[in-house]
N, C-alpha and C positions, 0 to 999 in steps of 0.2 A: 753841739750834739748831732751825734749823724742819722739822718732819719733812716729807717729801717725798710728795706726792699719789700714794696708789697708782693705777698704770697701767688704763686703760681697755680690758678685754680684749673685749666685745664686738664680735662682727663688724659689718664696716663695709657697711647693705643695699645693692645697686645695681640696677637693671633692667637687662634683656637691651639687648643694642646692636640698634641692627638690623639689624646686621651677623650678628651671631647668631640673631634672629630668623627672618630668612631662611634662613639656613642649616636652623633646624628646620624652616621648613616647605616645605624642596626635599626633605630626607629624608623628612617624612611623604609629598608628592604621589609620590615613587619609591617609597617601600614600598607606596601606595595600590595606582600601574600595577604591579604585581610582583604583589600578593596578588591583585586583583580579577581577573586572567584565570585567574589560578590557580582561584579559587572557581568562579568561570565554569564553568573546563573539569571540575571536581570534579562540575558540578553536572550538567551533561551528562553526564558518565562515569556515573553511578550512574541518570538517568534510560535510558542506552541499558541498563545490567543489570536494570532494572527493568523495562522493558516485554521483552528477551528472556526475562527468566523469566516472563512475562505470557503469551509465545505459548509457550515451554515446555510452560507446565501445561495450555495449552488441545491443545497438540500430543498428549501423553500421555494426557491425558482421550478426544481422540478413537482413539488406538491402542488403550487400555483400551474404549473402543464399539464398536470395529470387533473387538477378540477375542470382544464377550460378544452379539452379532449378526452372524454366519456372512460377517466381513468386507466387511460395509457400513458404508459412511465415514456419520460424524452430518449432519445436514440430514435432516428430514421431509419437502420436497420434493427433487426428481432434481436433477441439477445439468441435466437437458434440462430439465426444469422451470423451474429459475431462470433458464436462457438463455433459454428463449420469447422469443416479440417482442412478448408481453404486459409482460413485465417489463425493459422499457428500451425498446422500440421495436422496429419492422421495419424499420426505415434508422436510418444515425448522423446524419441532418441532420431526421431529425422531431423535431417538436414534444414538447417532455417531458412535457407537461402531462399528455397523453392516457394515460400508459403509468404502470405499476405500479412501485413503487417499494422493493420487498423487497433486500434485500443479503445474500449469501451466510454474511456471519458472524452474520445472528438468523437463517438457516436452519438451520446450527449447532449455534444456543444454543438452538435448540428441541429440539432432541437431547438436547446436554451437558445443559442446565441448567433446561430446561420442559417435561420429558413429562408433568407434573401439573400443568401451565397450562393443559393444551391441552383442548378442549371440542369432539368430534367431533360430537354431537347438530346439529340444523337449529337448534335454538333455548337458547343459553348461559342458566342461571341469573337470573341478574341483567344484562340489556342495557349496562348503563352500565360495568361495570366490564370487559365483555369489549371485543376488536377484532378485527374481520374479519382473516385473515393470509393471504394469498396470494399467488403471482407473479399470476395471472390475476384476472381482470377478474371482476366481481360476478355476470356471467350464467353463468359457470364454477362449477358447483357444488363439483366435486372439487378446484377449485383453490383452494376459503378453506376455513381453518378461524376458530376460534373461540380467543383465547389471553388469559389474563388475565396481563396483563406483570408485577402484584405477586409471581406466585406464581413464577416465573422465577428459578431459583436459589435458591428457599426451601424446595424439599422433599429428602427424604432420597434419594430415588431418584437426584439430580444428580451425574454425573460431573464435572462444574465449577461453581464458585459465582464470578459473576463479582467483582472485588472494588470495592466502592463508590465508592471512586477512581477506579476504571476503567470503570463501568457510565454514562455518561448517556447521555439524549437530545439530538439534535442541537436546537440552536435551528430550532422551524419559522419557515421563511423562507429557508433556506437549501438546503433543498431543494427538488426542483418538486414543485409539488402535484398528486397524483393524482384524478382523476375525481369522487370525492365526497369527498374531503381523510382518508380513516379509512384507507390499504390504507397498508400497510408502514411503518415507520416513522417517517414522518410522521404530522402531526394536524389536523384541525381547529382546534382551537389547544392553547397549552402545557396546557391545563387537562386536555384529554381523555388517554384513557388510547393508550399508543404504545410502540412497543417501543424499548426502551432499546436505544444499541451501545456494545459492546468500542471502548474508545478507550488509544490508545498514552499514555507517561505524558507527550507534550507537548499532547496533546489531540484530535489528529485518528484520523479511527476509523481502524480495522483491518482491512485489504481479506484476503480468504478466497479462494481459487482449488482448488476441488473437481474434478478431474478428472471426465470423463464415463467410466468404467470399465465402464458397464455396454453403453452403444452403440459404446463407440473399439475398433476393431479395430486397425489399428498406422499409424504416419507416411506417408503417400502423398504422394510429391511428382512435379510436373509434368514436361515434357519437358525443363525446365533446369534440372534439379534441386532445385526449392523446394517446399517441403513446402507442401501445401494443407490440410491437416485440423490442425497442430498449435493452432491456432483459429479461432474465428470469432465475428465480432457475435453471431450468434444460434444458437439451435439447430434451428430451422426449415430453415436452410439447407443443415443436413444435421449428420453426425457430425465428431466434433473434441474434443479434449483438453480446453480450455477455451474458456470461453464471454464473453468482454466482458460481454452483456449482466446476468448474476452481478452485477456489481458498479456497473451502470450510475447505480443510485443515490448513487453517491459518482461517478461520472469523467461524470455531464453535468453537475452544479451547477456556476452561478456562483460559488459561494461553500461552497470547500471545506473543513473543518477551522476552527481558530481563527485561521489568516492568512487565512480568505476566499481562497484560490485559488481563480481564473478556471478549472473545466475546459474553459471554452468559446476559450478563447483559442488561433488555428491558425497554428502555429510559425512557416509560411514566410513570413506577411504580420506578426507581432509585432514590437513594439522587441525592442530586444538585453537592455534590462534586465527583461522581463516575466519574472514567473514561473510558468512552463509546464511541466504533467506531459506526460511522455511515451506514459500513457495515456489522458489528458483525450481526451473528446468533440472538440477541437478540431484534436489532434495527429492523430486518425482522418480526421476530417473533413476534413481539407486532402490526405489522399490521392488524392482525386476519382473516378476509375473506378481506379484501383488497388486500391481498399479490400481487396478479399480477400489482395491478397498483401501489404498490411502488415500486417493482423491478423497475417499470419505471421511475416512478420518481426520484426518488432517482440516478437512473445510467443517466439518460437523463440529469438532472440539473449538476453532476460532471462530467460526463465521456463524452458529447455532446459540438459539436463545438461550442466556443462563436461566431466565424466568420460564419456559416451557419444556419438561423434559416430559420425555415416553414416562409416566409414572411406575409402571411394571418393570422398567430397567433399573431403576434404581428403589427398588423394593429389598429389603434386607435379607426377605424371606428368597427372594429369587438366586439359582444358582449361576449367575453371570453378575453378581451385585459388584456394582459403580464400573467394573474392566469395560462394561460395553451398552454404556447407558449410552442416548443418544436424543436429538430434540427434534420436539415436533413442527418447529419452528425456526426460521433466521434471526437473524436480527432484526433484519429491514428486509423489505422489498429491494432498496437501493442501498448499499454499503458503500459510503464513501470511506478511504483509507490515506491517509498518511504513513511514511513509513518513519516521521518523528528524528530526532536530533540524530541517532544513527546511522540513516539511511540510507534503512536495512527492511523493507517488509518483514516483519515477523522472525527476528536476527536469531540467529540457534549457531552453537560450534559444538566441537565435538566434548566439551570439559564439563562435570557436574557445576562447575559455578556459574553455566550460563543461565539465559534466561527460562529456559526449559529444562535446567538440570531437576528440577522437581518434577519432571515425570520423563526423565529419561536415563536410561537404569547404565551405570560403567561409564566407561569412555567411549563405547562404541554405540553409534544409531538403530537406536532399532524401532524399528515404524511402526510394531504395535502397541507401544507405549505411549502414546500420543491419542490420548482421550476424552470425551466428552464428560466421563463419568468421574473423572477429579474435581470436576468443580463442585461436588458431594460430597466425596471422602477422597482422603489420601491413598497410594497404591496400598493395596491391603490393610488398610484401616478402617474404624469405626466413620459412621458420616459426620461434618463437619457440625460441632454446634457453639453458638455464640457464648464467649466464655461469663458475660454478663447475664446474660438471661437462659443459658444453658436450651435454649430454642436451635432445633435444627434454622441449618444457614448454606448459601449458596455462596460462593468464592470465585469469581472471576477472573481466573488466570492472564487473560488476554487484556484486562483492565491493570491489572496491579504487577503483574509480571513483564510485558511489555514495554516499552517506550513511542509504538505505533499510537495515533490518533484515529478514533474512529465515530464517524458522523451517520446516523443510519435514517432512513424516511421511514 
């Protein structure tokens, strides 16, 4: 009898069909689109927690400065000081070259985080390692000091330590270069010494908005009700809340932050797809002889409390009802700003779908549509009320419309 061949149990190999093959890798490319905006959006979420606890500690540090100095906000010079028309110019359409180039948040950090930087003597230690710091100009005695930017956040007296991540210097070149290349934050080149800024965690710096507390007496506004004083270019031109020129050294560069934003670029003549701050040099500058009243409006409708308005502008009964309400208040004394995943300060183009297409009328810019009085009612509408409780309601454009972060003392 012949014994019978035991059975072959190994399994029989085959490769994938490619019918199956495809099949894995339509499932990989779907979970790819599914995880990667997910991470995206993770990555954002934690970068916008990171820079608000960023202007946070810098928020605190300066409330902890202003208790342990008889309620003066930090900055070593004034905020009429940082507005001069030394430090950004005496018109929005001059030349940057000529004017000082200081920004309100290392006036600041001169406070928080460099009272043992600073070299008040006529002549610093060692020449090379100090920098002239001033809003004004070189024949201004009073107006430079003497700061060695290493020691900035390294001694113990510091209300804030800025954190290394957050501390760099702007690439010079991208701002305009002052008079002898050594005043305010810029350099001569990368090599010399220059003051470092507070930059948000996507890279673009940190704009500061110091009220003038010690000159503003209270909101004055015109015969039509528009407030004339809640700012202005400069502080030459009189008193006022804030002061543009503060910040001038970030809103006239070509090339703002790590996307190189145009601040020079003027809304009403831009493509649709340009990317334009609402406070750039450009967006100024296309007001023409308006200037003074869109500093106002313009700061009045963002930088003005949504919880205090002039009550009589926004009375139903009054004939200027919501076009030209306006507030009796800021935000803050101290407005810290981020310009948010964009960065873009307060990003406007010329298209209805932008952020400001809800109060800006066509394709083309027009500066008196930009008001305080929408966050009541709509252009020409009834005032806004809450659809749940039918209760009149205030709407914050600058919160829900925007992608800016904003931190106020």
């Amino acid at each position: 009898m012949t014994a019978s061949r035991p059975a072959d149990h190994r399994a029989v190999r085959r490769g994938f069909t490619l019918t199956e093959l495809l099949i894995v890798i339509l499932v990989i490319t779907i979970l790819i689109s599914i995880l990667v905006p997910a991470l995206g959006g993770a990555r954002e979420s934690a970068r916008k927690v990171q820079t608000t606890g960023l202007l946070n500690n810098v928020s605190q540090a300066s409330q902890q400065f202003k208790i342990d100095n008889q309620g003066r906000a930090p900055g070593y010079f004034t905020p009429a000081q940082m507005g001069s028309s030394q430090n950004g110019g005496n018109s929005i359409g001059a030349n940057p070259g000529s004017m000082g180039v200081m920004s309100a948040m290392e006036n600041i950090l001169l406070d928080l985080s460099g009272q043992g930087a600073i070299w008040q003597n006529a002549t610093p230690p060692d020449p090379l390692e100090w920098l002239p710091v001033g809003p004004f100009s070189d024949t201004t005695a009073d107006g430079v000091i003497n700061v060695n930017p290493g020691l900035i956040g390294a001694g113990d007296e510091a209300y804030f330590t800025p954190p290394n991540e957050f501390y760099t210097a702007q690439v010079y070149g991208r701002q305009f270069e002052p008079n002898d290349g050594q005043f305010g934050h810029s350099a001569a080149s990368d090599e010399d010494p220059q003051l470092l800024d507070l930059v948000d965690s996507w890279g673009a710096p940190i704009l500061a908005w110091v009220a003038d507390t010690d000159r503003f007496g209270s909101i004055q506004v015109d015969a039509q009700g528009i407030p004339t004083n809640f700012a202005r270019q400069n502080s030459d031109q009189g008193e006022a809340l804030f002061y543009w020129n503060s910040n001038a050294a970030f809103l006239r560069p070509q090339e703002f932050g790590p996307e190189l934003v145009d601040m020079q670029t003027v809304l009403g003549t831009a493509n649709a797809s340009d990317r334009i701050s609402l406070l750039g040099v450009g967006t100024m500058n296309g007001a023409g002889s308006n200037e003074e009243e869109t500093f106002n409006r313009i700061f009045a409708a963002l930088y003005g409390s949504p919880a205090y308005p002039d009550e009589a502008s926004i009375d139903p009964a009054s004939s200027n009802i919501f076009e030209e309400a306006f507030p009796v208040r800021p935000r803050g004394e101290l407005i810290l700003q981020s310009s948010g995943p964009d960065n873009i300060p307060f990003a406007a183009n010329n298209n209805e779908t932008s952020r400001i297409g809800r109060f800006v009328s066509g394709d083309a810019w027009d500066q008196n549509t930009l008001r305080y009085g929408l966050l009541f009612a709509p252009r020409g509408g009834a005032r806004y009320t809450n659809e749940d409780t039918g209760q009149l309601e205030v709407r914050d454009f600058v919160v829900d419309g925007f992608d800016d972060i904003l931190v106020t003392d």
